[in-house]
N, C-alpha and C positions, 0 to 999 in steps of 0.2 A: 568502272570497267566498261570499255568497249564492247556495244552488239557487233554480235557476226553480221556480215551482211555476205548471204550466203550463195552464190551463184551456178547455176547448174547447168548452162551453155558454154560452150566454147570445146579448145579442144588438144589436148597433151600432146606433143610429137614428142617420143622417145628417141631423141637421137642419140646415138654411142660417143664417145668422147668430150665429157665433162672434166673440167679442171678439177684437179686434185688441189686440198685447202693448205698451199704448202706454198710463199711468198716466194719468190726469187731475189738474189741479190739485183741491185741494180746493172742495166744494160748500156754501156757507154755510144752516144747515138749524138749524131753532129748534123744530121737532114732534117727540120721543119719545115714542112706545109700549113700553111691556113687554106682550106679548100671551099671557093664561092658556093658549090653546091651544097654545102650546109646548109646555108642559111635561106631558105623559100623566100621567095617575094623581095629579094635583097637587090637595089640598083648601085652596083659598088663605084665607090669613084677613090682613086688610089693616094695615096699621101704621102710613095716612095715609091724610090726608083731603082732599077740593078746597082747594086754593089753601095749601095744607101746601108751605114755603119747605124744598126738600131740594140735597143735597149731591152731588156724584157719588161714591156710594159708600153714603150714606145709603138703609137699610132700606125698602121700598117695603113688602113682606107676605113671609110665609111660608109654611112648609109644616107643617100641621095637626097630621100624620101625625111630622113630625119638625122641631119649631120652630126646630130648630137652622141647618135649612139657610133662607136669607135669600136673596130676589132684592131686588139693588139697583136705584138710580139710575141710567144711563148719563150723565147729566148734572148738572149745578146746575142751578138753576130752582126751577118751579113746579108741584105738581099741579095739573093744570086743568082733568081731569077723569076721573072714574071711569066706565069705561063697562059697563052692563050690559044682559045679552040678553034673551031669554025667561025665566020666573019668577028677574027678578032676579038671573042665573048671570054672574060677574064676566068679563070680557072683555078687557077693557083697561084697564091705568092710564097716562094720556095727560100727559106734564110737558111744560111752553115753556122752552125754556132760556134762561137770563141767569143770567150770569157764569160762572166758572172754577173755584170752588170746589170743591175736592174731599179728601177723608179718608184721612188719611195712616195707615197701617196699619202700619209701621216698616220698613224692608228690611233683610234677612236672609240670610246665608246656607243656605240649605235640607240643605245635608251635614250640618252644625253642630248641627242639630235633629231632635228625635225625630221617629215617626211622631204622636205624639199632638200634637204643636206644629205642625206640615206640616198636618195637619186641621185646626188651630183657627184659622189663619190664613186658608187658604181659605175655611171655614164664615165667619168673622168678615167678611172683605172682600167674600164674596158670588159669588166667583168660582166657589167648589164646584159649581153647577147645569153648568159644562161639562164636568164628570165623571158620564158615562152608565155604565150600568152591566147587563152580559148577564147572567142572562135580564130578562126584560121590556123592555128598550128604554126605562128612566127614568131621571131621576136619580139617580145613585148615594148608597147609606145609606150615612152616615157611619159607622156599626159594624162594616158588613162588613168584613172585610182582603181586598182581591181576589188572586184565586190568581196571575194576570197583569194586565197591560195596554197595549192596545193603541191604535195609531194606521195611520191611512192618509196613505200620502203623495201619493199621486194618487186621481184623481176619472175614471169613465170614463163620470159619466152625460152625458142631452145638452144641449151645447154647458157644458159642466165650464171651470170657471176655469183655465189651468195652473199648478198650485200653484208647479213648480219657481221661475214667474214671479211669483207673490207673493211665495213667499219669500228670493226674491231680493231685494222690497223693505221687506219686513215683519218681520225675525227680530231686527233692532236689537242683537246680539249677546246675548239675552235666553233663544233656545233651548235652546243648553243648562243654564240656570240650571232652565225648565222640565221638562226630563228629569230633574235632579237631585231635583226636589221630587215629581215623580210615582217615582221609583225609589224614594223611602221612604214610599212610603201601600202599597210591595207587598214579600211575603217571595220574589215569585215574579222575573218579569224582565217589564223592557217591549219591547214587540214593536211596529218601524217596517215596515209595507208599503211597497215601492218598484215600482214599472212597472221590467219586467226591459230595456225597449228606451228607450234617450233617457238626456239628460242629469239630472246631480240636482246642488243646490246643493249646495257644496262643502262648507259647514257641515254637512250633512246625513252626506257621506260619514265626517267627522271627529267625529259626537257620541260622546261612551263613555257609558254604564251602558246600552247597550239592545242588542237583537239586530235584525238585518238579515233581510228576507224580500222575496226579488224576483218578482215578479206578473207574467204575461202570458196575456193573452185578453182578449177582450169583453166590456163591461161586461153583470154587477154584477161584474167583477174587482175594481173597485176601491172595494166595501162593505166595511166593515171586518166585518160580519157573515160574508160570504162568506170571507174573509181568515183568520178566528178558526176556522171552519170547517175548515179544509186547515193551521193550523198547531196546534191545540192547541183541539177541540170543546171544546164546557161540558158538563158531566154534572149531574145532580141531585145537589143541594146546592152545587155548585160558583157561585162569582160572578167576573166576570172586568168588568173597566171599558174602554172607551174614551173616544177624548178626541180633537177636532180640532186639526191640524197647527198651525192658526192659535193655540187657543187655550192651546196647548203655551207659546206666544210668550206669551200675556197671562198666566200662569200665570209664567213666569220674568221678566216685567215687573212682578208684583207682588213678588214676594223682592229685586226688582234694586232696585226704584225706593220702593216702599211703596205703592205705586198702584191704583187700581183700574183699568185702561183697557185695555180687549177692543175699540179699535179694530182692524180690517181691513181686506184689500182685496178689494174682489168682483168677479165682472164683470158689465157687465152686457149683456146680449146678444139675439138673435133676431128673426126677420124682422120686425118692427114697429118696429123701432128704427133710427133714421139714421147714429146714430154711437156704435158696438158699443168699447165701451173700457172700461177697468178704474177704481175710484174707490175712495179712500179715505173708510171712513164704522164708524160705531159701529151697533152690533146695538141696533136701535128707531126707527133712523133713521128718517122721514119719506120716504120714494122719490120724491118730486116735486121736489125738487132736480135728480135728476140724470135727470128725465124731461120737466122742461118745456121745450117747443119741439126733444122729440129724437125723437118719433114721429110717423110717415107717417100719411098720411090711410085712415081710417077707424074700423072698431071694435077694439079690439086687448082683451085680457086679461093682466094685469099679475098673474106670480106669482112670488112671494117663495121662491127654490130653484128647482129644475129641472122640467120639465113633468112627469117622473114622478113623484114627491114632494111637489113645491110647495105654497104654498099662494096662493089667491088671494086678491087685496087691491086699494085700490081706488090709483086713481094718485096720492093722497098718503096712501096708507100704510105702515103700518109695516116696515121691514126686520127678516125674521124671527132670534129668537135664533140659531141656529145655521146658520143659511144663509150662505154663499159667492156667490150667484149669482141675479138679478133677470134671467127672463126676460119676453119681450114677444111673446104670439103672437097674431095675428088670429083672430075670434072667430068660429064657426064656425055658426052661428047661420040655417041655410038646408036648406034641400031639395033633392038631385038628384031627378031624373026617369033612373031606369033607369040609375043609377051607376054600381053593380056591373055593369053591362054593356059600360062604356066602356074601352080599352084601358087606363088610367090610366099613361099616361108620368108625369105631374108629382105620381102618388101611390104611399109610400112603403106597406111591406105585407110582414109579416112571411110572411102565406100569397103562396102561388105564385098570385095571384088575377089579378094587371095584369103588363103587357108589361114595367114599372118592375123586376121582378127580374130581369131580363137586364141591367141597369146599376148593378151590386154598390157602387162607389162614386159615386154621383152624392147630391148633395145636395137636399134637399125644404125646399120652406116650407111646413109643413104647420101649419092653423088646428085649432081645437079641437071641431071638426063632430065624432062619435062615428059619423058613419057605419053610424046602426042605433040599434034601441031593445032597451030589455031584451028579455030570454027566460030562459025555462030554462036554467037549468044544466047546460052543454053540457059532456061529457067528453070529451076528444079527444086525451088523450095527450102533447099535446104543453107541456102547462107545463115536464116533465121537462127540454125540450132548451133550457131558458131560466133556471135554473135549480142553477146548478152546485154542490149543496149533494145529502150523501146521504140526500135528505129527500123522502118523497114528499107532493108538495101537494095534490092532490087529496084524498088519504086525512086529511091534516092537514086543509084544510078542510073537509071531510063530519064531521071529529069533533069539530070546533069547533061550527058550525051545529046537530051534536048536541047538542054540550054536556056530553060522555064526558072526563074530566079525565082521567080514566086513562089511555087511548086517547091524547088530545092530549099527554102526557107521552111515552110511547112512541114516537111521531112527531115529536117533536123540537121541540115547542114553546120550550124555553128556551132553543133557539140563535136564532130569528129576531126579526125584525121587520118593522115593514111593508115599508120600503124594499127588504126583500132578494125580495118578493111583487112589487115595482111590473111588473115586464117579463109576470110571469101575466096580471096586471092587464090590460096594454097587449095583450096575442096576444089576449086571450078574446072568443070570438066573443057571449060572453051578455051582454056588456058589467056583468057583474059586480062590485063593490066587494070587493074579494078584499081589498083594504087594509083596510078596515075590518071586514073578517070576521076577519083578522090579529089588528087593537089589541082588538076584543070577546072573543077567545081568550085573549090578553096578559091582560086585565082579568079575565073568569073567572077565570086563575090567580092574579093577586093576590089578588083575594077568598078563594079558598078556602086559599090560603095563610094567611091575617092570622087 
């Protein structure tokens, strides 16, 4: 049996509109995106052109820096178009689906084969890009040997899919084929986070080649960054991978079947939304399938992940690669008169500011108002108690904004990323981009790494 490893920092937002455990049939949806901003630190070079007839499985572009790793097709179809930003910075490659077609990559048993064969099959089918890798928060390099790797089995951001209830419907007896093929990419062991309270699918309890870790607190408990932190930190020189629970499943869907297919099930959730329920859908998806005629009146904000994390997209776009979870929050886009003055019952607030912290469990709809404009960089101690990592963030961020490598090494840069910053983020009264002071830190050290 697993020890608890019990955490007492960090910090719940109760937001109202949680998916009800209730699958939907599937949503007939013909718009893929692969979106460049997925993937951090990615120099893409393309390998198709508009109106280029591809495969699902078939090569979309690459990665500069290491040509080997390949993002595919989620579909057959069509490129239909290449979309590009500001001076020309690639964006999106946008395919229409028609037909079924897809690249049969052989199925294999993954015991049976080396580590050097277990990479080439991933690198080859395209699936490798859901193999991240600590430090920096990117795609894992295919040369590294990772010392461990880990997974999360639960999600404590807000309004989190409950995985136990995905993978009750999504593991196709494929899981463990999955663990099999990541236990030989490492000399070390694979590491599953569980929530120490609640049930777990029973496949779950029965996988062999990995070690068990049971997790209890307030999210970010359940960051695999925070996770990696309390079982086994990263030190310099050290590499260590994660990998979603989901994508664990398309990883042993590829050895099983010879497949490419990272279908999942997400939720999708939050007070804009009429009917909060779980969908089956592929990472590029189109999100207008399973949002038209399903949002309340007025202005809402559609983000691809969690309000901490997320990213925003417009109402038919793309389902982001690694996301589990489409939320829908009203748009906050107004002015009080003397706000901070008002008892605020129906607003939620990490500070002791509104009468609303005397009602520890009640649930908020809260819109995306910032409630305040920038300022100075206000120090006030309290990122620490949000934060359950031996890491102090203030000092990390002042040394990043310096731009002291040194200094940012000594503070622990190679264990985070932004996601495990989001709750800083969310308390800071300067309303500061601490996430993105995070990934410019991250990038610093790539650079003077290379």
């Amino acid at each position: 049996m697993s020890t608890v490893i019990k955490l007492r920092k960090g910090l719940n937002i109760r937001l109202a509109g949680k998916a009800e455990k209730i699958l939907l049939p599937d949503v007939a949806v013909t718009r893929f995106g692969v979106r460049f901003a997925d993937f951090p630190g990615l120099v893409a070079r393309l390998e198709v052109q508009e109106e280029d007839k591809v495969m699902a499985g078939s090569v979309l572009f690459h990665d500069k820096a290491f040509p080997e790793i390949k993002f595919v097709s989620p579909v057959s179809g069509v490129v239909k178009e290449i979309v590009r930003g500001e001076k020309r910075v690639l964006v999106e490659v946008v395919i229409e689906q028609a037909g079924t077609d897809k690249i049969d990559f052989g199925a294999a048993d993954p015991m049976k084969l080396s580590r050097a064969e277990v990479t080439e099959k991933l690198l080859k089918s395209g699936i490798w890009p859901v193999l991240r890798q600590r430090p920096y928060h990117i795609v894992a390099r295919p040369g590294a040997v990772p010392r461990d790797i880990f997974i999360s089995a639960f999600d404590t951001s807000p309004l989190a899919p409950d995985l136990d209830y995905v993978m009750s419907n999504t593991h196709g007896g494929h899981l463990q084929e999955g663990i099999n093929a990541l236990s030989r990419l490492t000399d070390g062991k694979v590491h599953i986070s569980h929530e120490a309270e609640g049930s777990r699918v029973p496949e779950l309890k029965n996988l062999k080649n990995v070690e068990f870790h049971a997790f209890k607190g307030p999210h970010p408990a359940g960051n695999v960054g925070v996770q990696i932190h309390h079982i086994s930190p990263v030190s310099k020189g050290e590499v260590v991978w994660t990998v979603d629970l989901q994508d664990v499943v398309a990883i042993g869907r590829l050895f099983g079947t010879g497949f490419h297919d990272r279908e999942r099930i997400i939720a999708l959730a939050g007070p804009g939304v009429q009917n909060r329920k779980y969908h089956r859908i592929r990472p590029g998806a189109s999100v207008s399938g399973i949002l038209k005629g399903n949002l309340k009146e007025g202005k809402f904000r559609v983000i691809s992940g969690n309000v901490l994390t997320g990213k925003k997209i417009s109402q038919d776009g793309s389902f982001g690669f690694y996301d589990n979870l489409v939320t829908v929050l009203p748009e906050g886009d107004y002015s009080e008169f003397f706000g901070w003055a008002a008892p605020g019952l129906k607003k939620f607030s990490y500070w002791r500011t509104f009468v609303s912290k005397l009602i520890p469990r009640r649930e908020y709809e809260l819109d995306t108002n910032l409630h305040g404009g920038h300022r100075a960089f206000v120090i006030t101690g309290h990122y620490e108690n949000v934060l359950p990592m031996d890491i102090y963030p203030v000092h990390l961020l002042k040394a990043i904004m310096a731009g002291d490598v040194e200094l940012m090494e000594n503070l622990g840069i190679y264990e985070v990323a932004e996601e495990d910053f989001a709750l800083c983020e969310f308390i800071d009264p300067s309303k500061t981009e601490i996430q993105e002071i995070i990934r410019s830190g991250i990038n610093l050290m790539i650079k003077e790494m290379n």
